[in-house]
N, C-alpha and C positions, 0 to 999 in steps of 0.2 A: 452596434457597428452597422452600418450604412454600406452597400454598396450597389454600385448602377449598374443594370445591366439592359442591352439595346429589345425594344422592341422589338420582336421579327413578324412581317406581314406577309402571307402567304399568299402568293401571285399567280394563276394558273390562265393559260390565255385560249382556253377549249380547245387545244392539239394536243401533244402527249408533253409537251413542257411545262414542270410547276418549277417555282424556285421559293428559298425563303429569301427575303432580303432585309436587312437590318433598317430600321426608321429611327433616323439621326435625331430627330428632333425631339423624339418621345423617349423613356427613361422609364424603365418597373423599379423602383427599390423595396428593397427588400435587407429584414434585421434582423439581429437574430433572438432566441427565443430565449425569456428569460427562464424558464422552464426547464428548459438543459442547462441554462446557467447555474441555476440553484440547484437541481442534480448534482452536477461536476461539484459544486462546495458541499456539498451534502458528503459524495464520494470521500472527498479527500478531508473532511473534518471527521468521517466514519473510519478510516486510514489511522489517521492522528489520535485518535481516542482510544483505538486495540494497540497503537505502539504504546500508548503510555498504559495501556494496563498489561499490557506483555512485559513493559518493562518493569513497570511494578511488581509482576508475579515473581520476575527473574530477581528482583533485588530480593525480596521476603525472602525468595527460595537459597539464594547466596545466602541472606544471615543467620537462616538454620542450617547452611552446612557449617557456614564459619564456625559458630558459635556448637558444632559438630552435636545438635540438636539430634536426640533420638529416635526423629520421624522415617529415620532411611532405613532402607534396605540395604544389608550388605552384602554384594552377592559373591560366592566362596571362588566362581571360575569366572573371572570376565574380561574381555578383550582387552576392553580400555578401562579398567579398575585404573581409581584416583581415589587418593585418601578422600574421605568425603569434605576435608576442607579445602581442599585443593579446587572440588567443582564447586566447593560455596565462593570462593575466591573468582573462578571462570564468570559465573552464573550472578556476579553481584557486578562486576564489573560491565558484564554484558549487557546487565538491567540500567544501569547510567547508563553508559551509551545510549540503548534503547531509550531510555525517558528524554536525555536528552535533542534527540532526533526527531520526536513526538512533541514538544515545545518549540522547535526551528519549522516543524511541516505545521502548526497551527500557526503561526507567523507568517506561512506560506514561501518559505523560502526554499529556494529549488535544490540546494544541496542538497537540503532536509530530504528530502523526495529520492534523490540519488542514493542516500545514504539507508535511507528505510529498508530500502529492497535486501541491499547487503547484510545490514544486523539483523533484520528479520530471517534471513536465509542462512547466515551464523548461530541462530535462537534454535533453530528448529535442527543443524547438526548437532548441536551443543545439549539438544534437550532427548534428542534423539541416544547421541552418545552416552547420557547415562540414564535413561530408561530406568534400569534395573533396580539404580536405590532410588528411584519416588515416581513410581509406572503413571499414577493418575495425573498426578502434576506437572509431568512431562507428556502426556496427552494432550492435556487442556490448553500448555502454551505453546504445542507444534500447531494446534486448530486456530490459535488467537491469531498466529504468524503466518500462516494461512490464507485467513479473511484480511490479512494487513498486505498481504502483499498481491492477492486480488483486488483490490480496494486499489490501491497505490496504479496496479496496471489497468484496469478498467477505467481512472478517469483521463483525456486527453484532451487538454486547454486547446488544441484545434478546434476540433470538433464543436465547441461552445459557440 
């Protein structure tokens, strides 16, 4: 992208008067840098690539709850205790969404991008919420949700 911008020639006439004044006839353009361009897509296909493996984590993790797989933890006092199929149920459905979201933002579509922020930030109460039956893998995918939604807000198509 191209744009013109005026010349200015700086005019000083040996009293205490300078001015700049624009030169009509002369023109600097200037482009912009492909260099932050492939940044910014670098940005947002590194976005794209943690939502589909957050989403991925979260669908796996739904179908050992579903399938009320004996990897969990069952904790005897807990706030928000949910049969464990119930967060396999939460946490699979979460994971489509997720995955799907992560296939519209490498398509580049802007909802995609709107909707990242939210399931990612749904992912991370969700995973936070039940900590207790699966601590390490609800670690891993609060940090994947994380870098996805720093990712997502660090890049800005202006700025390109």
């Amino acid at each position: 992208m191209k744009s013109a911008d005026p010349v200015l020639e700086f005019t000083h006439n040996g009293g205490s008067e300078a001015s700049w004044t624009p030169l009509p006839s002369k023109t600097m353009t200037t482009t912009s840098h492909p260099v932050r361009q492939g940044l910014a897509a670098g940005i947002t296909m590194l976005a794209a690539i943690m939502l589909l493996v957050s989403g991925t984590l979260s669908i796996l993790r739904g179908i050992a709850g579903v399938t009320e797989d004996e990897i969990f933890l069952i904790p005897s006092e807990y706030s928000y205790q949910f049969d464990v199929s119930t967060w396999g149920w939460i946490h699979l459905a979460l994971g489509v969404l997720l995955v799907a979201v992560a296939l519209g933002m490498m398509m580049t579509a802007t909802w995609a991008r709107i909707f990242a922020y939210c399931l990612a930030a749904l992912s991370i109460i969700a995973n936070f919420l039940s900590l207790p039956y699966y601590p390490w893998w609800s670690i891993i995918v609060i940090v994947v949700d994380l870098i996805v939604i720093w990712a997502i807000a660090s890049w800005n198509p202006e700025r390109v």
